[in-house]
N, C-alpha and C positions, 0 to 999 in steps of 0.2 A: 465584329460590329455590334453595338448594343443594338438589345431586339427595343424595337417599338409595340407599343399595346397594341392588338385588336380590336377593332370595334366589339365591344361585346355581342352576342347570338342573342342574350337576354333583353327584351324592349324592357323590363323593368328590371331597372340595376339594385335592387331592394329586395327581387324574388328570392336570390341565394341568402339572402341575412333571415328572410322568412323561413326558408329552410332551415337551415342552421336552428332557430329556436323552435321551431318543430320536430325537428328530432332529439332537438335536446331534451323536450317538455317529453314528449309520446314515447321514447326509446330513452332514456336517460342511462338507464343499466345497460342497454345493446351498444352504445355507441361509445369512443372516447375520444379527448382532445388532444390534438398534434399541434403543439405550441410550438411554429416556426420552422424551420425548413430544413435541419435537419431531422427535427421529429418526422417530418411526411417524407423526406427520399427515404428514409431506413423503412416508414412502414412501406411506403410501395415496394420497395427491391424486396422486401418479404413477405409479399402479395396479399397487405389487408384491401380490402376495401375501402375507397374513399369518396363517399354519396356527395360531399361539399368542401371544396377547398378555395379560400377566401384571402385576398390579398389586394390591397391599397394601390399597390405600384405592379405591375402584370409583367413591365419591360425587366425591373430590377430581378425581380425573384427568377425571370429568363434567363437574363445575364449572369447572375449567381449557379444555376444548373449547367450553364456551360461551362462556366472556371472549375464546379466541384462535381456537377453529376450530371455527364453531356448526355448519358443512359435516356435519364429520365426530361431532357430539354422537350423533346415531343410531345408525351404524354401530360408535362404539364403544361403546354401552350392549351392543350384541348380541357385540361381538367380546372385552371383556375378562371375562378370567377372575380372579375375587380369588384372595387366597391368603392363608395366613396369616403374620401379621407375623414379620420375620427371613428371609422365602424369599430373594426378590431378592439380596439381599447375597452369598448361598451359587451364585445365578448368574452375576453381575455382577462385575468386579472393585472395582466401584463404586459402588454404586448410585446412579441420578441421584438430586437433590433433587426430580423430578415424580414418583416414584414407579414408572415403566414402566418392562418391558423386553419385548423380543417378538420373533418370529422369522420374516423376512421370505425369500422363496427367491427366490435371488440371479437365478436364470433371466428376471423380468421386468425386469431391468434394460435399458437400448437396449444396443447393441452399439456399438460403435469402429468408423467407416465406414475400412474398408482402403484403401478404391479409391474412384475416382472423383469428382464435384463436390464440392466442401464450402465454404459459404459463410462459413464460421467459423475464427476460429482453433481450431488443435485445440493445446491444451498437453502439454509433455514435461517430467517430472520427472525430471531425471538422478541416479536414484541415492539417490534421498530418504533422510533418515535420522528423520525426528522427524515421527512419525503425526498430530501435532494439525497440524502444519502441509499435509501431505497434506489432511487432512478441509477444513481452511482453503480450498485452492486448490480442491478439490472444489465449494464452496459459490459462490467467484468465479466458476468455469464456468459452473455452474447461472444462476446470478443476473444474468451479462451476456453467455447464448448463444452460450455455447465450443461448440466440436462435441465435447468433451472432453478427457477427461485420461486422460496415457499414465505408465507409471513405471517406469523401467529399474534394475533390481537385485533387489535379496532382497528390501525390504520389499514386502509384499502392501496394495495402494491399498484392499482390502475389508476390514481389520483392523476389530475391532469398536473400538477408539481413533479411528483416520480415520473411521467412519462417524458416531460422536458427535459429533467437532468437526466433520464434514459437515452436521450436523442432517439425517440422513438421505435429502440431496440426490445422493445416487450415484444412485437413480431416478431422478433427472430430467435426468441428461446419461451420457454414454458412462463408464464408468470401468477400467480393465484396466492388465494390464504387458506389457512387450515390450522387448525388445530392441534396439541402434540400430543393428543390421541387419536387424532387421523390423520399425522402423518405419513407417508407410503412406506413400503417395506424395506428394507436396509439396515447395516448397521450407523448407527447415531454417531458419529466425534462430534463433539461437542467443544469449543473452544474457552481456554478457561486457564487461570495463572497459575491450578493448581496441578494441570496436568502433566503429562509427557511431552517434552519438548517435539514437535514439528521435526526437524529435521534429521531425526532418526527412526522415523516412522514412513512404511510403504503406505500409502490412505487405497483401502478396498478398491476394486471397480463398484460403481455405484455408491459410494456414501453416502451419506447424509451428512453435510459439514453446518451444524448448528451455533450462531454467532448471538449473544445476548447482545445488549446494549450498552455504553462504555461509563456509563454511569450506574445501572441495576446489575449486570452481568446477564446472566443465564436465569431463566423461570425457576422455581423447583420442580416443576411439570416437566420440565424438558431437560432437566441436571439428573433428573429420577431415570429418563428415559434413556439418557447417556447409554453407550456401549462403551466409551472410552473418553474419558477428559485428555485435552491436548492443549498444549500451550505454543505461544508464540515466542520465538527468543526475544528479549527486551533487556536494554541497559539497567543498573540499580537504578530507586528512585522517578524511575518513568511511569506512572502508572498505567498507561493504556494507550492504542491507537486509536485512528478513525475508524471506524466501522466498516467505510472500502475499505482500507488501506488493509486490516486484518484481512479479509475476503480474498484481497486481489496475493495477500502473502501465499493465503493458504492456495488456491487455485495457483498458482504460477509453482509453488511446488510440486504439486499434480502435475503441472503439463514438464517440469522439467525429469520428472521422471518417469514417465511416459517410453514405452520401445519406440 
């Protein structure tokens, strides 16, 4: 049976949107945006925090948690707050087609292991430049237990764009940037046309699988840092992949060789 709205608990239906740019002005770096309803089930099931979550239609986004995530039907009857039609658009650069948008604090996310064991590959973004494909690789980690993902340059891997095309999976693995001289310990494969082909290669426990960009390649900072160039099998005349799509080759390798 489709859920009907609640009366709100709030006598001002206004309060939550004052929230909302209150944390976003005061905390801007502590908090980030969950655009849509995928983004907030994946952050809840991976226990971030969620201070405002904000939606037009209360019955719809109900009725959607029950066909996709009956888990969480409860906890968001209690956690969203309605608003009135037209809000979202004025927060959002976008507003999804599921109607949500909410503000999750960036602090429960796991951290990037610096040191020590890691039985995972951990991925390196050299320099990314296109956020949806960031969110993309973010989603690969999550979904085939990377120990995370690392991103060297300007772009910020927490942009509310990467977190969308994440479906909200930065909770469930490492995500951060850094530099390729404070990259964590490990050996480096670094992906590249020049190298050794992929599928005659065991890849370490813990690597570091470093992917440049399909138009620049690899830094020289991070081609220097190389332990091992490695390639991708490719047809003649093909020049390159997408950026997932290299990510998710090389990770699916990994897990198929795996005991």
């Amino acid at each position: 049976m489709p859920h009907r709205p609640e009366p709100s608990s709030t006598p001002d239906p206004l309060a939550p949107v004052r929230n909302w740019h209150r944390l976003r002005a005061d905390e801007a770096d502590a908090v980030v945006v969950l655009d849509g309803f995928h983004a907030l089930k994946h952050a809840l099931r991976f226990g971030a925090h969620v201070p405002v979550a904000l939606t037009e239609d209360a019955g719809s986004v109900l009725d959607l948690a029950d066909a996709l995530a009956p888990d969480l039907t409860a906890p968001l009857r209690t956690l969203l707050d309605e608003v009135p039609p037209g809000t979202l658009g004025s927060l959002v650069p976008r507003a999804h087609p599921t109607g949500v948008a909410a503000l999750a604090a960036r602090a429960g996310a796991p951290a990037v292991p610096r040191s020590g064991v890691r039985t995972a590959p951990l991925v390196v973004l050299d320099d990314p430049r296109n956020l949806g494909n960031v969110g993309a690789v973010v989603r690969l980690a999550a979904g085939c237990g990377a120990a995370g993902v690392l991103t060297t340059g300007g772009t910020d891997p927490w942009h509310p764009a990467a977190v969308r095309a994440g479906a909200g999976l930065h909770f469930a693995t490492a995500v951060a940037r850094a530099e390729p001289d404070a990259l964590p310990e490990g050996p480096l494969y670094a992906l590249d046309p020049e190298g050794d082909d992929l599928r005659g290669l065991d890849l370490p426990d813990g690597v570091l699988l470093a992917f440049g960009t399909e138009r620049h390649g690899l830094s020289p900072a991070l081609r220097e840092r190389a332990d091992r160039l490695v390639s991708l099998p490719m047809e003649p005349l093909v020049s390159s992949y997408n950026l997932a799509t290299s990510v998710a080759m090389a990770l699916y390798h990994w897990m198929s060789r795996r005991p």
